[in-house]
C-alpha positions as a Markdown table, in Angstrom:
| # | Residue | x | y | z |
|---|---|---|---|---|
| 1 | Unk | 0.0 | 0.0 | 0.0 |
| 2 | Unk | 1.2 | 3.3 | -1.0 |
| 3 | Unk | 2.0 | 5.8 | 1.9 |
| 4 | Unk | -0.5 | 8.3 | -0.2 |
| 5 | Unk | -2.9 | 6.0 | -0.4 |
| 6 | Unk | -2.8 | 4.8 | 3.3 |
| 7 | Unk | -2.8 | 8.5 | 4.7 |
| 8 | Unk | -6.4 | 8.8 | 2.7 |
| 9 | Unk | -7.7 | 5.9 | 4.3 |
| 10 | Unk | -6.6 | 7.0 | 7.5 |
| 11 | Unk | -8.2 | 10.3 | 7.5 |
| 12 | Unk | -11.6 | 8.7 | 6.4 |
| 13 | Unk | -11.2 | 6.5 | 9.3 |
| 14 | Unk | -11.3 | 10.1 | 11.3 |
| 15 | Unk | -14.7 | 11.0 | 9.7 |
| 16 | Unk | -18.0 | 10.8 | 12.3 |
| 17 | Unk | -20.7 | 8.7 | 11.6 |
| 18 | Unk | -23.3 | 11.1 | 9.6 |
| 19 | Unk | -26.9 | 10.3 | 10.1 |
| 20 | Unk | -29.4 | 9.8 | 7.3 |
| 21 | Unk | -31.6 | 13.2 | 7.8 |
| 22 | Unk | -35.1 | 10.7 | 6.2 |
| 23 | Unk | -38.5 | 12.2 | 7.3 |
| 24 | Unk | -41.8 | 10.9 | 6.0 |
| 25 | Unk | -43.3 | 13.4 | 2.9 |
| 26 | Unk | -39.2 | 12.9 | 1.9 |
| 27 | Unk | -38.5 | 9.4 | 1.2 |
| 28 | Unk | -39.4 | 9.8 | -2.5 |
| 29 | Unk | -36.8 | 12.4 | -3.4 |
| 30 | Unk | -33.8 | 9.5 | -2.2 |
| 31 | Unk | -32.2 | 7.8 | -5.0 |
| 32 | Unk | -30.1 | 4.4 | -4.2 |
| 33 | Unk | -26.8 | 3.2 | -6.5 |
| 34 | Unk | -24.8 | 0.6 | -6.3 |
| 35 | Unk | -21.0 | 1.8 | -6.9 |
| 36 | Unk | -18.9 | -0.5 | -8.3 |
| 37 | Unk | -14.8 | 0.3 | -9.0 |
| 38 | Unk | -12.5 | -1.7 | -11.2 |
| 39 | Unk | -9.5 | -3.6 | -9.9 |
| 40 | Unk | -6.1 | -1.6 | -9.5 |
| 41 | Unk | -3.1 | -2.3 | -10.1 |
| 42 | Unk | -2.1 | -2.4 | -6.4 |
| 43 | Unk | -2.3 | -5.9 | -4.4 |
| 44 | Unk | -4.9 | -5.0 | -1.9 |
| 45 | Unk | -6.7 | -3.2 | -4.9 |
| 46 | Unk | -6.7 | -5.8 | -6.8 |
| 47 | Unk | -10.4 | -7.5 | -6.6 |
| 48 | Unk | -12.0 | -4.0 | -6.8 |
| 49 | Unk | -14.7 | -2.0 | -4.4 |
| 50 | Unk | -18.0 | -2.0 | -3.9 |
| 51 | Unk | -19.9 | 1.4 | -1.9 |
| 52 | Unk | -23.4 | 2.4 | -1.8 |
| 53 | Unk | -24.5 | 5.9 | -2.8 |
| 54 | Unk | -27.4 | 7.4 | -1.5 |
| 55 | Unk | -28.9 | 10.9 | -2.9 |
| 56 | Unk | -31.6 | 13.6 | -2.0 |
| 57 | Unk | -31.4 | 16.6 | -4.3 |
| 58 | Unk | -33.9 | 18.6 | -2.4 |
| 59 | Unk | -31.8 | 18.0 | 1.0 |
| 60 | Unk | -28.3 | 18.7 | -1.1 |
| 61 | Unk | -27.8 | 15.2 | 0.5 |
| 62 | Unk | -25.2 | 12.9 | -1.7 |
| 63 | Unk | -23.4 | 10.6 | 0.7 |
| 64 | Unk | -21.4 | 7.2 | -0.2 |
| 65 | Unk | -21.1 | 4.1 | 2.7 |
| 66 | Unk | -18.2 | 3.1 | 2.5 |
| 67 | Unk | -18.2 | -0.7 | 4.3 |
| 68 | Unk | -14.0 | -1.3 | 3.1 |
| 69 | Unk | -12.1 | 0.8 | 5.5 |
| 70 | Unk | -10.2 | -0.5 | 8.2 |
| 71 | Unk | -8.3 | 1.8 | 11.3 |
| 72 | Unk | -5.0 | 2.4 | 11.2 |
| 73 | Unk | -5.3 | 3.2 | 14.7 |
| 74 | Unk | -6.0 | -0.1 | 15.9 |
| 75 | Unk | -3.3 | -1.6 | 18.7 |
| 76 | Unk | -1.3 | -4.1 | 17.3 |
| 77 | Unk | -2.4 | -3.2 | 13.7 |
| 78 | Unk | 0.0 | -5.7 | 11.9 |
| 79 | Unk | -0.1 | -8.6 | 14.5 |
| 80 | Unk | -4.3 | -8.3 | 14.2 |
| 81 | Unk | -4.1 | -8.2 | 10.1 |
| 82 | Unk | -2.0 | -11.3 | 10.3 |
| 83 | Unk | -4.0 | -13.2 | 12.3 |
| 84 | Unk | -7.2 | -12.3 | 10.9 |
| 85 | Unk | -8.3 | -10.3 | 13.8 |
| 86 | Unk | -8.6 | -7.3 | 12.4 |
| 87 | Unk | -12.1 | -5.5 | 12.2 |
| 88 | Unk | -12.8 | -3.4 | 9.0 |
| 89 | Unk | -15.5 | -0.4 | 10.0 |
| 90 | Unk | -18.2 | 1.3 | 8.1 |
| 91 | Unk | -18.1 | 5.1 | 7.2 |
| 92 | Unk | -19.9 | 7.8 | 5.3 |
| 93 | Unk | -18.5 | 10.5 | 3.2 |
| 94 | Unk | -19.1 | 13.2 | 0.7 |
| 95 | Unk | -19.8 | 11.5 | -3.3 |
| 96 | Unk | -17.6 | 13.6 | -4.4 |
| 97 | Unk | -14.7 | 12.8 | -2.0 |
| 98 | Unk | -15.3 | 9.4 | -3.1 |
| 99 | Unk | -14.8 | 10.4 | -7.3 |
| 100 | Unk | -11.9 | 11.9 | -5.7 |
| 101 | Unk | -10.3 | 8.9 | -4.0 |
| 102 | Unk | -10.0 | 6.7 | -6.9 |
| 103 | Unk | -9.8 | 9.5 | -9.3 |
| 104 | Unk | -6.1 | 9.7 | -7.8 |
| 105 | Unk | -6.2 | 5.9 | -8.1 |
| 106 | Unk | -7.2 | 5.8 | -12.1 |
| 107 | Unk | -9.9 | 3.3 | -11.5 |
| 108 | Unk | -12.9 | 3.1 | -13.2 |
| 109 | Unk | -16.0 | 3.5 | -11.0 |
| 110 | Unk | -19.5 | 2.2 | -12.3 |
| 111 | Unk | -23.1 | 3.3 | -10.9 |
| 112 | Unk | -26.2 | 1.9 | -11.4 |
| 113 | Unk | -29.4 | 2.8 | -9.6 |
| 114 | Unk | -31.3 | 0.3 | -7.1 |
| 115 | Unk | -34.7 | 0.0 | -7.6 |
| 116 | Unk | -36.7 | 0.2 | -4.2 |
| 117 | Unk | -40.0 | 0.9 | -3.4 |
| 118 | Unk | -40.3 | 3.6 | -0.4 |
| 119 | Unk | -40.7 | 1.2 | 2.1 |
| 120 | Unk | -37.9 | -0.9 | 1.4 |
| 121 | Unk | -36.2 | 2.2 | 1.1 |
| 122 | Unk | -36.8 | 3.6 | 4.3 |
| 123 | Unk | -35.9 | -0.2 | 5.7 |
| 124 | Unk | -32.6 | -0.2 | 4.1 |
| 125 | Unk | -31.9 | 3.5 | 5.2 |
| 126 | Unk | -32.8 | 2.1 | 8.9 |
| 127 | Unk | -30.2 | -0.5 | 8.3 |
| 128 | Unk | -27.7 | 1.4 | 7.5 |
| 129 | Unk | -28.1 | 3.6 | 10.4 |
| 130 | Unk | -28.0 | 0.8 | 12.6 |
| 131 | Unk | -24.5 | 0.2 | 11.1 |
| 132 | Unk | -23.3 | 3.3 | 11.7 |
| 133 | Unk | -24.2 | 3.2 | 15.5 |
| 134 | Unk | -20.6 | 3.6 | 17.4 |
| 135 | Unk | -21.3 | -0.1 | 18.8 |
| 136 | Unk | -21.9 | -1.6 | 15.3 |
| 137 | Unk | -19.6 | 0.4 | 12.7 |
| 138 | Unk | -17.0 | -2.0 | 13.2 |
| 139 | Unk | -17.1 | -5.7 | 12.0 |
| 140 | Unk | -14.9 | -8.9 | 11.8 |
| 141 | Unk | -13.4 | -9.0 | 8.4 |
| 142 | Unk | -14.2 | -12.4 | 6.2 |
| 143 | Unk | -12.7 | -12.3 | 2.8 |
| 144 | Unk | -15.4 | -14.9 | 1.3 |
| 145 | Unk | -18.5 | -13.8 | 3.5 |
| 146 | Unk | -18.0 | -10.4 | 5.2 |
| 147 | Unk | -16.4 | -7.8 | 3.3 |
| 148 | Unk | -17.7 | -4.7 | 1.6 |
| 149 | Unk | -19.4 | -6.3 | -1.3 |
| 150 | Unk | -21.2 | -8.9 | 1.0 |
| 151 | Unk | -22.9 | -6.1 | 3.2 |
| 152 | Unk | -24.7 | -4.4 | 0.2 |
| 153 | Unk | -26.0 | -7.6 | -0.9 |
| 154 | Unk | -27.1 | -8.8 | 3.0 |
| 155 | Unk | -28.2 | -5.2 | 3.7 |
| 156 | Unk | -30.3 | -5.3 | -0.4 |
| 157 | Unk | -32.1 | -8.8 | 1.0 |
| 158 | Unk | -33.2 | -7.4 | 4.4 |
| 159 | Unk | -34.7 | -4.5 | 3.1 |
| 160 | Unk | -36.5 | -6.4 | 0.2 |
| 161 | Unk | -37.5 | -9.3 | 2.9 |
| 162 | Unk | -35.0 | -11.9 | 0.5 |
| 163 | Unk | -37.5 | -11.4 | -2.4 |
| 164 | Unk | -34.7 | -10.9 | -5.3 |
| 165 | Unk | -33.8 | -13.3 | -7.4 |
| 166 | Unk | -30.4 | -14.6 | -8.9 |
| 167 | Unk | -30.0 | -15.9 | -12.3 |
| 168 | Unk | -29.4 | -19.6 | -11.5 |
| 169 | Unk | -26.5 | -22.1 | -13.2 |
| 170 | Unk | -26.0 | -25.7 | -13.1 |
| 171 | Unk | -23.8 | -26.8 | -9.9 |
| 172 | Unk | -21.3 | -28.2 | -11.9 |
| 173 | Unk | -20.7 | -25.4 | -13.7 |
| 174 | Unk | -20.4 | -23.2 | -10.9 |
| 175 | Unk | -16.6 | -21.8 | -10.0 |
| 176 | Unk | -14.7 | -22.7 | -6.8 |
| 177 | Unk | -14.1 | -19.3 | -4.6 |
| 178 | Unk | -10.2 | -20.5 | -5.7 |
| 179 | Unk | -11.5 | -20.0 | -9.4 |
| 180 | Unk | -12.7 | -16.6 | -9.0 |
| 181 | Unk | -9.6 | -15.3 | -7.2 |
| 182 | Unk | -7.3 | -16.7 | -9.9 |
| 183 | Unk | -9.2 | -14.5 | -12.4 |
| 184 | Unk | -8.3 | -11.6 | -10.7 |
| 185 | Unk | -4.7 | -12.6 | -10.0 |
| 186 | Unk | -3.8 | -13.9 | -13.4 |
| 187 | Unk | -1.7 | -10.7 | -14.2 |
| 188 | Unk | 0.0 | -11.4 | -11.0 |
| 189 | Unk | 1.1 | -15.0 | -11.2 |
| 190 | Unk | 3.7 | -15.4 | -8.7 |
| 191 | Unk | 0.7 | -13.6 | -5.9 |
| 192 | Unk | -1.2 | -16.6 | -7.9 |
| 193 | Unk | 1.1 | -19.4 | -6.0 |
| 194 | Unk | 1.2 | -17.5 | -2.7 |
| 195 | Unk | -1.9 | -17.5 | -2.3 |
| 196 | Unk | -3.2 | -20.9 | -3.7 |
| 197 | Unk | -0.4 | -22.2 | -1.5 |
| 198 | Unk | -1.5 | -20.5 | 1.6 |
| 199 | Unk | -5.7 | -21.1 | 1.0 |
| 200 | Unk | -6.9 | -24.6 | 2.5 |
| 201 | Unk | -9.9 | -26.7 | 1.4 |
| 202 | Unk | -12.7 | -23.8 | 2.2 |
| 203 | Unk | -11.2 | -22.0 | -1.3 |
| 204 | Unk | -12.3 | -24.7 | -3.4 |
| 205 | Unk | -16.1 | -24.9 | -2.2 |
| 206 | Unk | -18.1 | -24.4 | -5.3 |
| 207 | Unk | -19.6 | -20.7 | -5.2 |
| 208 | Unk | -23.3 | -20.2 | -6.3 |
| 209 | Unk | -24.3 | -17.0 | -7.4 |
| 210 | Unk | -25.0 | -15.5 | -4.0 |
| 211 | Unk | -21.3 | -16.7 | -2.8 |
| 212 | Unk | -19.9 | -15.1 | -5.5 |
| 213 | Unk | -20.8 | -11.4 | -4.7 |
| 214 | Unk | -18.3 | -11.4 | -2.5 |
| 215 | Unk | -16.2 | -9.9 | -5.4 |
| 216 | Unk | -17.4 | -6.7 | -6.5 |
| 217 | Unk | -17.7 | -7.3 | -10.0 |
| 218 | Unk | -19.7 | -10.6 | -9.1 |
| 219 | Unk | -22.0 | -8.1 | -7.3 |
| 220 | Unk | -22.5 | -6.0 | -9.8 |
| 221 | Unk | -22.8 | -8.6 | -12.7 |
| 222 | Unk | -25.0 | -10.9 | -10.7 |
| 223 | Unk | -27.5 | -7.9 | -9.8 |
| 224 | Unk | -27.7 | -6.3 | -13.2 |
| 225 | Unk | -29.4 | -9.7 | -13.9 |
| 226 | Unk | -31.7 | -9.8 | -10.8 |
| 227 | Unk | -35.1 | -9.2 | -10.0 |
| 228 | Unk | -37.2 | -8.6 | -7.5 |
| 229 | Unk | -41.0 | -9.7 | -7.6 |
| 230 | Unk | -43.7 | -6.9 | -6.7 |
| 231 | Unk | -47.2 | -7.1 | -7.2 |
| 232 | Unk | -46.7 | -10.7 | -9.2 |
| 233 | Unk | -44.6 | -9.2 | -11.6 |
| 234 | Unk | -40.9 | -9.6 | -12.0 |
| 235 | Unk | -39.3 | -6.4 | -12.2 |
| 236 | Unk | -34.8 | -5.6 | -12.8 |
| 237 | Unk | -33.6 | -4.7 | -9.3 |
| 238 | Unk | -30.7 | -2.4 | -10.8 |
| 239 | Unk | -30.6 | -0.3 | -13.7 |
| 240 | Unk | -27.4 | -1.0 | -16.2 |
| 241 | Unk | -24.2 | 0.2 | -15.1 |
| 242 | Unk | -23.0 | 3.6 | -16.9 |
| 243 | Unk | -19.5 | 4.7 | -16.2 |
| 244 | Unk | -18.9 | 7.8 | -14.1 |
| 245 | Unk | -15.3 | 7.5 | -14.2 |
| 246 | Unk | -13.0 | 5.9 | -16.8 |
| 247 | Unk | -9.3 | 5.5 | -17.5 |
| 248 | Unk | -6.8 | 3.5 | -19.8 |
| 249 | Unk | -6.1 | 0.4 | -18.6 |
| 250 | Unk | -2.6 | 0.3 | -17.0 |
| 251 | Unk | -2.9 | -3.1 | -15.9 |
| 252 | Unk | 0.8 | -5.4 | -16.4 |
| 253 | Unk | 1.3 | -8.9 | -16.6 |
| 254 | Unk | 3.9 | -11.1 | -15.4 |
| 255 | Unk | 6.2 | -12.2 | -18.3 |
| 256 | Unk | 6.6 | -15.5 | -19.3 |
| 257 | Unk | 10.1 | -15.9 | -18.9 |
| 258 | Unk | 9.4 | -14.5 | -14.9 |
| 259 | Unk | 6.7 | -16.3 | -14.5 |
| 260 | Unk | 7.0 | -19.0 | -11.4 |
| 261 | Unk | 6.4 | -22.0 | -13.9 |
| 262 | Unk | 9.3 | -21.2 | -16.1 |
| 263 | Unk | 11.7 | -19.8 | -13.2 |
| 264 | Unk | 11.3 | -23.1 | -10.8 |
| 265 | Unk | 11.5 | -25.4 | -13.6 |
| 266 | Unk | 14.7 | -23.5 | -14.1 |
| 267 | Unk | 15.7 | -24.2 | -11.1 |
| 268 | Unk | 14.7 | -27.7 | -11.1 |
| 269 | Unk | 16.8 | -28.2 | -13.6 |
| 270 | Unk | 19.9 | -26.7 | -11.7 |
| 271 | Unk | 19.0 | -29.0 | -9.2 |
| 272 | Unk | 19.0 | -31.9 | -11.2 |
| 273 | Unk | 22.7 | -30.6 | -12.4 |
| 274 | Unk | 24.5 | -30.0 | -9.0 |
| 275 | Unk | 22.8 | -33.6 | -8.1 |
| 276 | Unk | 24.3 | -35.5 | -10.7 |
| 277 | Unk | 27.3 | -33.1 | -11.7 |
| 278 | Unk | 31.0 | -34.4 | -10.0 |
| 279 | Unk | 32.0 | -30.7 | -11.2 |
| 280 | Unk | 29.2 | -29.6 | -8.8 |
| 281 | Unk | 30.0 | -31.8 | -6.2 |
| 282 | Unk | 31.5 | -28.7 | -4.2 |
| 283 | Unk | 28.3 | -26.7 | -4.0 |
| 284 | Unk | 25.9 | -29.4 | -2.7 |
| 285 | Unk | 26.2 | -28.9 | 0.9 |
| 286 | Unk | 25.8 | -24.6 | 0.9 |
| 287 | Unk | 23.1 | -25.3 | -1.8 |
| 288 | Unk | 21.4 | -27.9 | 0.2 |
| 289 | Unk | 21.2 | -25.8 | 3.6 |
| 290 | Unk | 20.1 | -23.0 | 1.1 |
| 291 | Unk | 17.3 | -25.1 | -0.1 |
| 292 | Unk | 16.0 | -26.3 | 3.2 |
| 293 | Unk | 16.4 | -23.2 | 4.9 |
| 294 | Unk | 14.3 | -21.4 | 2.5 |
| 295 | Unk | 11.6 | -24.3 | 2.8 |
| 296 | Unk | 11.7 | -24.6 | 6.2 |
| 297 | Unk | 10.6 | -20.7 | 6.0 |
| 298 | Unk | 7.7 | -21.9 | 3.4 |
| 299 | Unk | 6.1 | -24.4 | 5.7 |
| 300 | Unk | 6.8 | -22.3 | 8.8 |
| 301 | Unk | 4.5 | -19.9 | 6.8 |
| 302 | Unk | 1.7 | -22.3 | 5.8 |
| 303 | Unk | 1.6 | -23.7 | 8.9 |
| 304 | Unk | 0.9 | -20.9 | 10.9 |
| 305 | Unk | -1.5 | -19.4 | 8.4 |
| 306 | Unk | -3.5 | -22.9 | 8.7 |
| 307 | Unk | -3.5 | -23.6 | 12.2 |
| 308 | Unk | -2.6 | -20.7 | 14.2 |
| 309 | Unk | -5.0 | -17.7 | 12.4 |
| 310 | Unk | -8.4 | -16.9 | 12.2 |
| 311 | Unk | -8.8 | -16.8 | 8.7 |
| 312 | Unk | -11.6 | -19.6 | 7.6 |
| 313 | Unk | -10.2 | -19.6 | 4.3 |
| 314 | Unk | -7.2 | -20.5 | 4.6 |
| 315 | Unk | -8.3 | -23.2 | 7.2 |
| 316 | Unk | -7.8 | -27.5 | 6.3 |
| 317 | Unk | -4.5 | -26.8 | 4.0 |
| 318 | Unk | -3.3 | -29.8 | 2.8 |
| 319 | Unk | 0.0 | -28.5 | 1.8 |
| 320 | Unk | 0.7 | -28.6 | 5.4 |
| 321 | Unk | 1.6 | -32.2 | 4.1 |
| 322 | Unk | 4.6 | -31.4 | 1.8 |
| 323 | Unk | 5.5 | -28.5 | 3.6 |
| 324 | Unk | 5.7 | -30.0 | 6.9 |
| 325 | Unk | 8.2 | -29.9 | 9.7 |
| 326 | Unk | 10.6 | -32.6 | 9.0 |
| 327 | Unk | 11.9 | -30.2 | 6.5 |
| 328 | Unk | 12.9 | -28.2 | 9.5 |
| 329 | Unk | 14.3 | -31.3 | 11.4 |
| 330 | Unk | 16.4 | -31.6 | 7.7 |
| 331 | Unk | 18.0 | -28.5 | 7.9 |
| 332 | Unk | 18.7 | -28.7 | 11.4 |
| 333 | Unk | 20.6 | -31.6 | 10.5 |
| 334 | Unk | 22.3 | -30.0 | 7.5 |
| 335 | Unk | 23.2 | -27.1 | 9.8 |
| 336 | Unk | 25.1 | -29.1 | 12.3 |
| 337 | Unk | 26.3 | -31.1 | 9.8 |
| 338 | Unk | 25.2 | -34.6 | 10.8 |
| 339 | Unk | 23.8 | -37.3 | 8.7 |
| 340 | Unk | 20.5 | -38.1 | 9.3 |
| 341 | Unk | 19.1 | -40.2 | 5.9 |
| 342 | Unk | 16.3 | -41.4 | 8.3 |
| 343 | Unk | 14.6 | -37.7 | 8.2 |
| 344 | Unk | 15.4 | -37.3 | 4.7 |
| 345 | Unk | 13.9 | -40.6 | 3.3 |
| 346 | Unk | 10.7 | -40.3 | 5.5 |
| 347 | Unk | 9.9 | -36.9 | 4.2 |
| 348 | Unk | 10.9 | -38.3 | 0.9 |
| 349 | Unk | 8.1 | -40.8 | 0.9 |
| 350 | Unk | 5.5 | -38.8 | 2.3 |
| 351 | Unk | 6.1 | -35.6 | -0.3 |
| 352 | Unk | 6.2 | -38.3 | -3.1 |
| 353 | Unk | 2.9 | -39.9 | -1.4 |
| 354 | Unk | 1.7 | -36.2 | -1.9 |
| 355 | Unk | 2.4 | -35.9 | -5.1 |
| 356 | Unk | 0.3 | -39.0 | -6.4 |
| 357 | Unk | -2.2 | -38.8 | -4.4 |
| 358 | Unk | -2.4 | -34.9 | -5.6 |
| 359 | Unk | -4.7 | -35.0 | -8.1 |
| 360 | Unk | -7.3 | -37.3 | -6.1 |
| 361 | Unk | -7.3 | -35.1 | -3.3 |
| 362 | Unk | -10.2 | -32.3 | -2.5 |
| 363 | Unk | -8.0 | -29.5 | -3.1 |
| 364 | Unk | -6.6 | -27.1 | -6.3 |
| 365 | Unk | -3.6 | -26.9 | -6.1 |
| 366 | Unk | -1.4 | -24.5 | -8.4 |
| 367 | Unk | 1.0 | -26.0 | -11.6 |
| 368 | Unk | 3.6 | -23.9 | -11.0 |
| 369 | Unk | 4.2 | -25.7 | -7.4 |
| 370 | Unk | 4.8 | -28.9 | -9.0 |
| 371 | Unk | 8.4 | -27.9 | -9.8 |
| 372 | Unk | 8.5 | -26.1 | -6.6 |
| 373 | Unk | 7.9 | -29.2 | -4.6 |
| 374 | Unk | 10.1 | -31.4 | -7.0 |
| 375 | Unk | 13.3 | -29.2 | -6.0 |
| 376 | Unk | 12.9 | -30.3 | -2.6 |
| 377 | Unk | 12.0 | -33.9 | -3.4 |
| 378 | Unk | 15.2 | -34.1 | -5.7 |
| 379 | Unk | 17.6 | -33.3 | -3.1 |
| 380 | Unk | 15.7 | -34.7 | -0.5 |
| 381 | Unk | 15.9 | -38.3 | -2.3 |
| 382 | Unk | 20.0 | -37.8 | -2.7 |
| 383 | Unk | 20.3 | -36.5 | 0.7 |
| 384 | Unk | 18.7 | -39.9 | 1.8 |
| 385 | Unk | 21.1 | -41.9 | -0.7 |
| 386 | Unk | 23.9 | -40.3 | 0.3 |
| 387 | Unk | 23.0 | -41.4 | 4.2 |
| 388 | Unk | 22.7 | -44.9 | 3.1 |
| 389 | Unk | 25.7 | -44.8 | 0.9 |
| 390 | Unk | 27.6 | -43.6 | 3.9 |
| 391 | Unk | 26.4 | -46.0 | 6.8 |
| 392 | Unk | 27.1 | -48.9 | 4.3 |
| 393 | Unk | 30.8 | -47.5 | 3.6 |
| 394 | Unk | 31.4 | -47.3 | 7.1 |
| 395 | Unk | 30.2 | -51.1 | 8.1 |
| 396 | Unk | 32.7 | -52.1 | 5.0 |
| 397 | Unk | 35.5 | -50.1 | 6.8 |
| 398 | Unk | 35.0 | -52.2 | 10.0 |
């Protein structure tokens, strides 16, 4: 996050609650939209933003809520972010200081108006108040099923009494939550590994068309095609998106010759050399504590993430099963430089039990970390050789 962009959010967070000035003989002069911004080109910007805008001409009353905004201010920011403690709040600002925000940013930003009677209306405008009531404007942050998106669709059910209605697919042909993400990080395919390697089981549940709104864009596509039955009739719930704000698309891609599938099959391959290689022979031992110093690190990683956090999502991860800590007890053993072929050839079989069993197993899991976990399995299966080679040279010598 750019220190620009984290000193706007901040002095949102500063902003007091406003209240919703709604009186009877006024409901009819409030407009609803659904404000929808494109991706950025920043990680955390990268799935996009969802706001709601709500308008009274006659009152000079055009405010956005805003449901994305977390507090810097929060003790132990970093520790809370990491362990997926940290609560995201609620806040209302000027339209205009919204246009603003992302017009620094250069993302698009799309508006379509919601279609409510004034009853649901007024129910919708009670809920948001409600939200903004000091004991309620903060929440627990869920990627998949509490984020900004998902409270403008809960918020759009309660205050129609769940009478909209999705455009339905087949289950089968519905995407994974995994799926969805990997849409949005296709341009940035080495945060593509990370985070298929850190998501556990939850990632691949199959997301129906409610699920998927938890990406803005899903919200807006999957509402432009809803309605909402009144009077027997079924009538659109949102009016077609028109663009309010629009820039060139400055998106990048990782190229191919970067990419993690090339670069750690390249490495594989280097691997395979110093294995084999009596020219090499010298660099095995400083490459070996290398390698299992940096995967230690890696299942250090996952393992927290999976057991020790409060993120569901990344919850049930079985790469805790390659990445597991007998790598560690393998570098400790590299470090102090004793042999220990008994650690190496268990991991050995239980990383190459992995990798069969891979494709059977309820879990995505990305291409690119098939040459990833190869690496380790390489040097693992020498490491082991090597041990048994040596025990068996010392019972000759006696």
């Amino acid at each position: 996050m750019t220190i620009k962009r984290a000193l706007a959010l901040l002095m949102l967070t500063l902003l007091p609650p406003l209240s919703l000035p709604l009186s009877a003989d006024e409901e009819n002069d409030y407009r609803l939209y659904l404000l929808t911004v494109d991706p950025g080109v920043e990680i955390y910007s990268i799935y996009g933003h969802s706001a709601l805008r709500l308008v009274n001409e006659s009152q000079n009353y055009d405010q956005v809520f805003n449901w994305g905004v977390f507090d810097f201010s929060t003790p132990n920011f970093a520790y809370r972010f990491i362990k997926g403690r940290l609560d995201y709040m609620l806040i209302a600002y000027s339209y205009n200081r919204f246009l603003a925000e992302y017009t620094f940013e250069e993302r698009d930003v799309h508006s379509q108006e919601i279609f409510l009677t004034a009853d649901e209306l007024e129910k919708l405008i009670e809920l948001v108040e409600e939200n903004l009531k000091p004991e309620n404007v903060k929440y627990r942050y869920d990627f998949f099923y509490d984020n900004c998106a998902t409270r403008i669709r809960d918020i759009l059910v309660d205050a129609t009494a769940g009478r909209i209605s999705l455009e339905r697919a087949e289950e089968e042909t519905l995407p994974t939550f995994r799926d969805l993400l990997s849409i949005y990080q296709s341009n940035m395919r080495w945060l593509d590994l990370g985070i298929d390697m850190l998501l556990g089981m939850p990632a691949d549940k199959r997301a129906d068309e409610s699920d998927q709104m938890f990406l803005p864009d899903y919200l807006m596509y999957n509402l432009t095609s809803a309605t909402i039955l009144r009077e027997g009739v079924e009538m659109p719930l949102l009016s077609k998106p028109t663009t309010v704000l629009r820039f060139e698309s400055s998106a990048t891609r990782t190229p191919l010759l970067l990419s993690p599938g090339i670069i750690l099959s390249a490495l594989l391959v280097l691997t395979l050399l110093i294995s084999v290689s009596k020219r090499l022979k010298g660099v095995r031992a400083p490459f070996d504590l290398t390698i299992t110093g940096l995967f230690s690190l890696l299942a250090l990683l996952i393992w927290f993430v999976t057991f020790f956090t409060d993120h569901d999502a990344t919850g049930h991860n079985l790469n805790t099963i390659w990445a597991n800590p007998l790598i560690i007890l393998s570098f400790i053993a590299l470090f102090i430089r004793k042999s220990s072929p008994a650690i190496h050839r268990i991991n050995l079989s239980v990383i190459t039990i992995f990798l069969v069993a891979a494709p059977f197993l309820p879990q995505a899991f990305n291409p690119s970390m098939l040459p990833l976990v190869l690496i380790l399995l390489v040097r693992l299966w020498f490491l082991g050789e090597t041990g048994i080679w040596l025990k068996r040279r010392r019972s000759l010598a006696v």
